[in-house]
MIPA-816615 format. One record per residue (C-alpha): x, y, z; residue in one letter; residue number from 0. Coordinates in Angstrom, 3 decimals. Layout:
BEGIN
X:X Y:Y Z:Z aa:A i:NUM
...
This chain:
BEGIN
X:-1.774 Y:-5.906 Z:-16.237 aa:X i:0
X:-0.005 Y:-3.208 Z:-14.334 aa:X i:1
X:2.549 Y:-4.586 Z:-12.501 aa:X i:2
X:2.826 Y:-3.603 Z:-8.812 aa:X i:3
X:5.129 Y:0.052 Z:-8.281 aa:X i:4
X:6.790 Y:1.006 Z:-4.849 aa:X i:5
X:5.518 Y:5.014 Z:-5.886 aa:X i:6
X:5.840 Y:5.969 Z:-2.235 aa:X i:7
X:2.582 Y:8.330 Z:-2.326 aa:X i:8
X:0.626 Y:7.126 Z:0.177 aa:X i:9
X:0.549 Y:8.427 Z:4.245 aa:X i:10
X:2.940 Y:7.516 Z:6.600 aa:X i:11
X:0.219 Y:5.475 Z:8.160 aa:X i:12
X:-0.376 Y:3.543 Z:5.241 aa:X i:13
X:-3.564 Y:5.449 Z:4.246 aa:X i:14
X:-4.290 Y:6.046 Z:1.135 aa:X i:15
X:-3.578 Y:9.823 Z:-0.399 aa:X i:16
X:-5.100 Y:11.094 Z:-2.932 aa:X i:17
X:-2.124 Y:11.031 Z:-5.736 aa:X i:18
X:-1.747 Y:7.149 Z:-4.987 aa:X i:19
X:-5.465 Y:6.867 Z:-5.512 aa:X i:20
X:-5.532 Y:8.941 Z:-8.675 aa:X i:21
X:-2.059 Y:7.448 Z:-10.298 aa:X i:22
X:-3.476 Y:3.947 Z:-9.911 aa:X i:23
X:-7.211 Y:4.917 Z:-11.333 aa:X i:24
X:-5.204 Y:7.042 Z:-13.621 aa:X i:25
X:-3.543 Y:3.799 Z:-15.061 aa:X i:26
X:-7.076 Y:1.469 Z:-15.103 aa:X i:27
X:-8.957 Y:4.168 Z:-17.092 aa:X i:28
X:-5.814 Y:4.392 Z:-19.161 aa:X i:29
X:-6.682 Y:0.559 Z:-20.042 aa:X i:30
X:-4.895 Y:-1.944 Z:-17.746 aa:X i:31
X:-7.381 Y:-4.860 Z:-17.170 aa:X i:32
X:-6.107 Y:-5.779 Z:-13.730 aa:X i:33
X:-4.775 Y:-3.158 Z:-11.751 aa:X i:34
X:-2.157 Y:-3.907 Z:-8.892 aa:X i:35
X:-1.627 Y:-2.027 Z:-5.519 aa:X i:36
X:2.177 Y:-1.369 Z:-4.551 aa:X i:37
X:3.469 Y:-3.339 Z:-2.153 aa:X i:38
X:0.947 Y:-3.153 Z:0.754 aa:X i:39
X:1.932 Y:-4.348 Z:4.122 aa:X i:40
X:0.264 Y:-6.674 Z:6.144 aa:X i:41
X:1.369 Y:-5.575 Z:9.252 aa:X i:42
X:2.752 Y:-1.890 Z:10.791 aa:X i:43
X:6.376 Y:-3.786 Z:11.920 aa:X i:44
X:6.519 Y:-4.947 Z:8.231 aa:X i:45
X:6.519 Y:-1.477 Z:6.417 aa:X i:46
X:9.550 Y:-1.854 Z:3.649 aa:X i:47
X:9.430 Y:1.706 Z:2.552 aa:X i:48
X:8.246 Y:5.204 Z:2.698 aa:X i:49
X:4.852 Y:6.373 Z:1.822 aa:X i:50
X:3.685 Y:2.418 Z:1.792 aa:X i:51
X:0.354 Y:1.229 Z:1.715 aa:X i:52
X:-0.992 Y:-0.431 Z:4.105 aa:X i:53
X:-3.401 Y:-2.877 Z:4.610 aa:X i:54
X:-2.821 Y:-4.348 Z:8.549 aa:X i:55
X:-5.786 Y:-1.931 Z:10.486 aa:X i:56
X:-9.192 Y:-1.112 Z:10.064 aa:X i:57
X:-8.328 Y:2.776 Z:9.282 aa:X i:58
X:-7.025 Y:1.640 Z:5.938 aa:X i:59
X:-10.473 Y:0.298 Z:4.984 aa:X i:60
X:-12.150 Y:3.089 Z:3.650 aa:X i:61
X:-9.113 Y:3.701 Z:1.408 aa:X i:62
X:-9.272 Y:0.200 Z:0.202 aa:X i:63
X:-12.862 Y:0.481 Z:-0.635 aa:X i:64
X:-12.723 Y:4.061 Z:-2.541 aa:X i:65
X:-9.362 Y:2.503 Z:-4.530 aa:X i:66
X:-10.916 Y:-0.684 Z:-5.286 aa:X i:67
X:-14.663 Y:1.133 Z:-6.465 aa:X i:68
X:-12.237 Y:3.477 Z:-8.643 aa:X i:69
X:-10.480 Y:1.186 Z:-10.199 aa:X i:70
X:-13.325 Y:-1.132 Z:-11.272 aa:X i:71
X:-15.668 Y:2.045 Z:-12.498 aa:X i:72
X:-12.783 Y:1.658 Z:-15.260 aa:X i:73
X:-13.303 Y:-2.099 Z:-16.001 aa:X i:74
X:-10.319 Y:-2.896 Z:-14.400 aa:X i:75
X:-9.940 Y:-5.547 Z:-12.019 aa:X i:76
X:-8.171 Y:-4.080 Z:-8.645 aa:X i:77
X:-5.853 Y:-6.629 Z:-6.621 aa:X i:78
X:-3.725 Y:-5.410 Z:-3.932 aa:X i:79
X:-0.287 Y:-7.069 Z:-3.467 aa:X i:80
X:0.257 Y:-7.904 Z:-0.073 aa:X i:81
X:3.712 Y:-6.930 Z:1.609 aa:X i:82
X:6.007 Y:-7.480 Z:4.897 aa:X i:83
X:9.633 Y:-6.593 Z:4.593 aa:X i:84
X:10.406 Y:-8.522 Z:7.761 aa:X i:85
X:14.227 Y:-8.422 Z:9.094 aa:X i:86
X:14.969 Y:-5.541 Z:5.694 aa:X i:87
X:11.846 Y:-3.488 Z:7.525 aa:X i:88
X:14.413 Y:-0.191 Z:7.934 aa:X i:89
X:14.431 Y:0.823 Z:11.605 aa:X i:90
X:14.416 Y:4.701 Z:10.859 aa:X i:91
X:11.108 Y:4.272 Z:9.064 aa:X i:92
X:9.601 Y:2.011 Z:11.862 aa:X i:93
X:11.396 Y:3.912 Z:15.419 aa:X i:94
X:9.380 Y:3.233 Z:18.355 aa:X i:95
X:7.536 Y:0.192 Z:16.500 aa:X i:96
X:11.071 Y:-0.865 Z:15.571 aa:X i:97
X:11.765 Y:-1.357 Z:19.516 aa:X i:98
X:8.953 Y:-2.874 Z:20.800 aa:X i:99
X:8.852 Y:-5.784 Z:18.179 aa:X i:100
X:12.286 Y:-6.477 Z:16.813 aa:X i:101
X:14.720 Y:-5.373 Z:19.465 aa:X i:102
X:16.093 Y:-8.410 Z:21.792 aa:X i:103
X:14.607 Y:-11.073 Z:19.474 aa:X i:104
């Protein structure tokens, strides 16, 4: 199994790029049997890092769906680890989202 990775290649907006998509189908054709998303967060307050998947709107769908079809043309199974970094979410990464959720409370 290949253990989940923060590898910080995904967009800012927790789509999926390209190089996340091809290091993690990279790793499943390489012979992992279940293949493991980095951290993914579960909602756009909760991002814990740069570059994070995400996994809290509908525009990360159609990532989700090309990741997961890649992985299992491999034979591996795809899981995606799901993620909020709650009060250690770092303000600089979240700014205005930062305010509007987690200031005052």
């Amino acid at each position: 199994m290949l253990a989940p990775m923060t590898n910080t290649q995904s967009h800012e907006d927790g789509t999926l790029a390209e190089d996340e998509y091809r290091w993690l189908t990279m790793r499943a054709k390489g012979g992992f049997g279940i293949t493991m998303t980095c951290a993914s967060h579960v909602q756009e307050v909760g991002k814990g890092f740069p570059g994070q998947l995400g996994i809290f709107s509908d525009d990360h769908i159609e990532g989700h769906q090309k990741l997961s079809a890649g992985i299992k043309s491999y034979g591996s199974v795809a899981v995606v680890q799901l993620h909020h970094a709650g009060m250690r979410s770092p303000e600089e990464l979240l700014g205005e989202i930062f305010s509007r959720f987690c200031v005052g409370k």
